[in-house]
C-alpha positions as CSV (number, residue, x, y, z in Angstrom):
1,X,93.5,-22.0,-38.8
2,X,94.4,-21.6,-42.6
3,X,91.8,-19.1,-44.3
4,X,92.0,-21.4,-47.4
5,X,90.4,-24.3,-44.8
6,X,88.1,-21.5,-43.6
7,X,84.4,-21.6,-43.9
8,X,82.8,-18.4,-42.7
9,X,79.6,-17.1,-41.8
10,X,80.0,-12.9,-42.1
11,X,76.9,-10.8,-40.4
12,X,77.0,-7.5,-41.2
13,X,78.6,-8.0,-45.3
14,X,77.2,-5.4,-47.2
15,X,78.6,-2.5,-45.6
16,X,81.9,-1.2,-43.8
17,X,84.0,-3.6,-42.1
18,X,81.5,-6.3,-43.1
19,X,82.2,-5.9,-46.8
20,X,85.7,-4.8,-46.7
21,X,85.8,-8.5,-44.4
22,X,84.6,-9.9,-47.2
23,X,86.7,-9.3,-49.5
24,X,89.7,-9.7,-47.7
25,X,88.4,-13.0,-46.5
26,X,87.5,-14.2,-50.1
27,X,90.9,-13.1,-51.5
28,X,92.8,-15.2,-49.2
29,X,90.7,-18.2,-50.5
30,X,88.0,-18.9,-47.6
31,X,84.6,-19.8,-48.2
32,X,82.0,-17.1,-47.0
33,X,78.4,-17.1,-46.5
34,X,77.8,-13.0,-46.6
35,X,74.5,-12.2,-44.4
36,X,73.2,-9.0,-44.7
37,X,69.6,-7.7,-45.0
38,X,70.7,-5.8,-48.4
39,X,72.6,-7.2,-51.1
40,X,74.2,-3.5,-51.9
41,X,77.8,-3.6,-53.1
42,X,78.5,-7.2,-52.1
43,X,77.0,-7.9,-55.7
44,X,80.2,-6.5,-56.8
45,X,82.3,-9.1,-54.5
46,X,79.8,-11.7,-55.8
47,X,80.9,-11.5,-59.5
48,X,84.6,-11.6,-58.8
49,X,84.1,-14.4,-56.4
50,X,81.9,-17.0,-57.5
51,X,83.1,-19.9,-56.1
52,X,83.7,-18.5,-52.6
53,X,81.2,-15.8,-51.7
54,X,77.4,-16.8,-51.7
55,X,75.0,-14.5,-50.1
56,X,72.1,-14.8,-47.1
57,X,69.7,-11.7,-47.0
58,X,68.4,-12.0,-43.3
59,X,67.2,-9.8,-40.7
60,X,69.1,-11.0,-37.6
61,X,66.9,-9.5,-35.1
62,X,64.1,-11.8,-35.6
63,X,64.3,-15.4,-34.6
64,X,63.1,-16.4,-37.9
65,X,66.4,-14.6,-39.6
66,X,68.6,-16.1,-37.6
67,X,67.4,-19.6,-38.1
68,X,67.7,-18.7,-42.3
69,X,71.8,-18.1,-41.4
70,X,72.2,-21.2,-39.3
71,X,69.8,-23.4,-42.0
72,X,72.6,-22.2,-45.2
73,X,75.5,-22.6,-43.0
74,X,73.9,-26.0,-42.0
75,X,74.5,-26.7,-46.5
76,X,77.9,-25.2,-46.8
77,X,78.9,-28.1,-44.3
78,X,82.3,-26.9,-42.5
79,X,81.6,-23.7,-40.9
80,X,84.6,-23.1,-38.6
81,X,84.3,-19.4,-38.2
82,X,81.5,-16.8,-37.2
83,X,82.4,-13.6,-37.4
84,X,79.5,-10.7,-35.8
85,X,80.5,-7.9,-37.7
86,X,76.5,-6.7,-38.3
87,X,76.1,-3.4,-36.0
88,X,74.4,0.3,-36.4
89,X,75.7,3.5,-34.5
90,X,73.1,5.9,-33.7
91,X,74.9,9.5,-32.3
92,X,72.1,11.0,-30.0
93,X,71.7,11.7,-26.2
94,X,70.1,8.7,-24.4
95,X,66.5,10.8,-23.9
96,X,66.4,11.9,-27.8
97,X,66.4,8.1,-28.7
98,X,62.8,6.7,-29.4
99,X,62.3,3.4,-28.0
100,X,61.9,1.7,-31.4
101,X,65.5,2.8,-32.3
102,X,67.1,1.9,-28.8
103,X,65.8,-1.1,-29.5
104,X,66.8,-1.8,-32.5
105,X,70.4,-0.6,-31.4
106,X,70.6,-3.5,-28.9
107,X,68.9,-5.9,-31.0
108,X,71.5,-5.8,-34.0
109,X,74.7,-5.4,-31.7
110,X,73.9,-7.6,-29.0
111,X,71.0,-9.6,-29.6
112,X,71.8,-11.0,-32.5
113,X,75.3,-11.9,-32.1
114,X,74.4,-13.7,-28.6
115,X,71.4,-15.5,-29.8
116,X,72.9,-16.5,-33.7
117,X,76.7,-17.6,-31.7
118,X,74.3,-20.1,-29.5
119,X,72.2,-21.2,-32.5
120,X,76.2,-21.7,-34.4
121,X,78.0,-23.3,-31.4
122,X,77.1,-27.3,-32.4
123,X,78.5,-26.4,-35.9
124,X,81.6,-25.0,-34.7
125,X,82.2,-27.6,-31.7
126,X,81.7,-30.2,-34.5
127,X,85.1,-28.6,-35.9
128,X,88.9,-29.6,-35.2
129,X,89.4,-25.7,-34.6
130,X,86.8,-22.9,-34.6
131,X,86.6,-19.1,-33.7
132,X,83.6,-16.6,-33.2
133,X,84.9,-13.4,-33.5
134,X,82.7,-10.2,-32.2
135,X,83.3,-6.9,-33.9
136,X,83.3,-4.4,-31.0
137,X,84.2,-0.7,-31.2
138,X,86.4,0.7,-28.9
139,X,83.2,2.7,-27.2
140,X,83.3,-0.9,-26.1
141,X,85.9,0.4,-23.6
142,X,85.4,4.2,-23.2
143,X,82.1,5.7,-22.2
144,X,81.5,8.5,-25.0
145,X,78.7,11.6,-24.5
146,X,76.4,11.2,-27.7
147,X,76.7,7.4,-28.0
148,X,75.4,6.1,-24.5
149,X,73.4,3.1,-25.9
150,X,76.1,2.5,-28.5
151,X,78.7,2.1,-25.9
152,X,76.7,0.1,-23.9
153,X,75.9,-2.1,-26.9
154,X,79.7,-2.2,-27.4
155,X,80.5,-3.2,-23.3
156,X,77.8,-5.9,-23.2
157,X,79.1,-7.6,-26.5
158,X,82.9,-7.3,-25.0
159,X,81.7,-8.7,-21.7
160,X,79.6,-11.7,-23.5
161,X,83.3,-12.5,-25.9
162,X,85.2,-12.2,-22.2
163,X,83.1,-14.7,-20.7
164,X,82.2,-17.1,-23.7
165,X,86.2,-17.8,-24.5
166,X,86.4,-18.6,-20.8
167,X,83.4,-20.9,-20.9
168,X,84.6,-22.7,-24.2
169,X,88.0,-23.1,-23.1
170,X,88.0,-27.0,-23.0
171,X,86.8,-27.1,-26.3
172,X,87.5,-26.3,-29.8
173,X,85.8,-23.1,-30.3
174,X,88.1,-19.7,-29.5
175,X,86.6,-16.4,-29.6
176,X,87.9,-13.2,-29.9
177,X,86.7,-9.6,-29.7
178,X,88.0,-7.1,-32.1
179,X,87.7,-3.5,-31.3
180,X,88.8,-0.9,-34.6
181,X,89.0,2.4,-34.5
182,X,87.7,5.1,-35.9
């Protein structure tokens, strides 16, 4: 897949790897439909990229939210790539976590990449070649004092990319986890 011929959906935009994605991804000519629940620096991005960058502000732990995403991809036409780059980090011992933020944890980094690549999946079947990709961590893969929910988040959403590549392996759609580093 040529990233000139891509059309991208991008959780996550406005920050880190989600906006340096961006820009990399607009650079190299690809279409991308930003989500994020912030515009912050992506307005930067959007100046310089007119034609390729337009911009979703969702909240993808509600239902609601993720239904916005897959309603705009639905009018860009194409989409043939999802990436779940949208995440938080929270550094605290399991029992100093309040439930409101434990949730939230696992709502942003698995939640909502599980439930908006299942609400995506008859756009990118409907493509000649497709690909999810799942931002990870590599506490996906190492068990880390301070970051117990993190981690977990991290396992569960490198589990869900092992099993859904196997699953859509007669079909169009590939999916890859990516796991940077610190």
């Amino acid at each position: 897949m040529r990233l000139p011929e891509s059309v991208v959906v991008l959780t996550g935009a406005s920050g880190g790897i989600g906006l340096e994605l961006a820009e990399q991804l607009c650079a190299a000519g690809a279409q991308v439909l930003a989500v994020s629940r912030h515009m912050g620096k992506l307005a930067g991005l959007m100046n310089r990229y007119p034609d390729r960058l337009r911009w979703q502000e969702a909240d993808l732990r509600s239902q609601a939210g993720r239904e916005q995403v897959v309603a705009r991809a639905r009018e860009m036409g194409t989409v043939n790539v999802l990436i779940n780059a949208a995440g938080v980090n929270r550094f605290a011992l399991l029992d100093q976590l309040d439930e409101h933020a434990l949730d939230e944890l696992l709502d942003i980094n698995l939640k909502a990449p599980l439930q908006l690549t299942r609400a995506c999946l008859p756009l990118l079947r409907a493509q000649p070649k497709a690909l999810v990709v799942n931002v990870g961590s590599t506490y996906g893969s190492i068990g880390y004092p301070g970051y117990a929910s993190y981690c977990a988040s991290k396992f569960a959403l490198r589990g869900f990319s092992e099993a859904l590549r196997r699953e859509l392996a007669d079909t169009t759609v590939n999916v890859l986890y990516a796991a940077p580093r610190a």
